[in-house]
N, C-alpha and C positions, 0 to 999 in steps of 0.2 A: 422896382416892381418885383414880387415876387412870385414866385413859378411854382408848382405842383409839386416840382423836382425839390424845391427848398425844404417842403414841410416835413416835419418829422412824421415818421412813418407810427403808427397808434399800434398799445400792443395789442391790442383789441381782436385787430383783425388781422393781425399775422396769428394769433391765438386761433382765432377761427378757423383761418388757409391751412393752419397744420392741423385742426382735427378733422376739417373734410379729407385730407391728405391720407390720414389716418386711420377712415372709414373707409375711405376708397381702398386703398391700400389692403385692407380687412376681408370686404366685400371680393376683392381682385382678388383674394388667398381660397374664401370657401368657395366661390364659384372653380377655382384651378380644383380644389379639393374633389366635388360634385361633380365634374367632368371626369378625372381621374375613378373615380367609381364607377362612375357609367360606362366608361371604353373597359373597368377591368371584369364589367357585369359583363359588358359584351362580348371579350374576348373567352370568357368562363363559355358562355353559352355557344359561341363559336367552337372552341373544342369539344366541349359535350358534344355538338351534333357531329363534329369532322369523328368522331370516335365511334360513333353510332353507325355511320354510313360507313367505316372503314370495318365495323363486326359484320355488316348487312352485307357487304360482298364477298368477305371471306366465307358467310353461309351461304351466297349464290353461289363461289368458285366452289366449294367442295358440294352442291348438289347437282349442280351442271356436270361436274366430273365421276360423281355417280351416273348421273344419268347419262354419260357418254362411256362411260364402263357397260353398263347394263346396254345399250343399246347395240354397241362392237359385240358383245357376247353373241345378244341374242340374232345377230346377222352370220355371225360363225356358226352359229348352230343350223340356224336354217340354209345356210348354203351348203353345210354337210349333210343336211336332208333329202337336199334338193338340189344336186349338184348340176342335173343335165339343166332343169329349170333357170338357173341362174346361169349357166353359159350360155342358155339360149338368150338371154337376156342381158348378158354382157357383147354380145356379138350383136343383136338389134341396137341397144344404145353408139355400140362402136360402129354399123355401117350407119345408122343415120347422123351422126357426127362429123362420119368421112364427106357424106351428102354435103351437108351443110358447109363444112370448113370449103370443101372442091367449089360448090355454088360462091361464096362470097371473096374466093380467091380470081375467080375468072369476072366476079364486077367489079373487081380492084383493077383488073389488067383492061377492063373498058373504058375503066374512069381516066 
């Protein structure tokens, strides 16, 4: 009796098996390739924008530091204007704060 295992093998179709092998193998290389573009599109596009937001805050940090220059001035200015005005009004903010801290210090010692 012979067996499947006996027969010789045809080169037919080992011909075939190595150029699907071959194709596949092919296929397998441009799709790696095609991927490799796309993550290096994306990473391109990724620092473009990390570069964009990183100049967008460097112009918020220096207009906010204008604008916190300009605003400390012009509070010096007007407290040299108005000096009894602003102690009157650092003395209301400081006794209504003492109010305050006093009241929520004696609901601690109830709690």
């Amino acid at each position: 009796m012979k067996s499947v295992m006996d027969e010789p093998v045809t080169n037919g179709s080992t011909e075939a098996t190595k150029n699907r092998t071959q194709q596949q193998d092919e296929n397998d290389a441009e799709m790696a390739r095609e991927t490799d573009e796309v993550l290096n599109e994306a990473k391109a596009a990724i620092f473009e924008k990390l570069e964009d937001t990183k100049e967008a805050a460097k112009r918020l940090w220096k207009h906010g530091s204008y604008a916190l220059e300009d605003t400390v001035s012009e509070l010096v200015h007007n407290v040299k204007k108005h000096p009894i005005g602003f102690l009157g009004l650092a003395f209301a903010a400081g006794t209504v704060l003492g109010i305050l801290l006093s009241h929520s210090s004696q609901q601690a010692d109830t709690d």
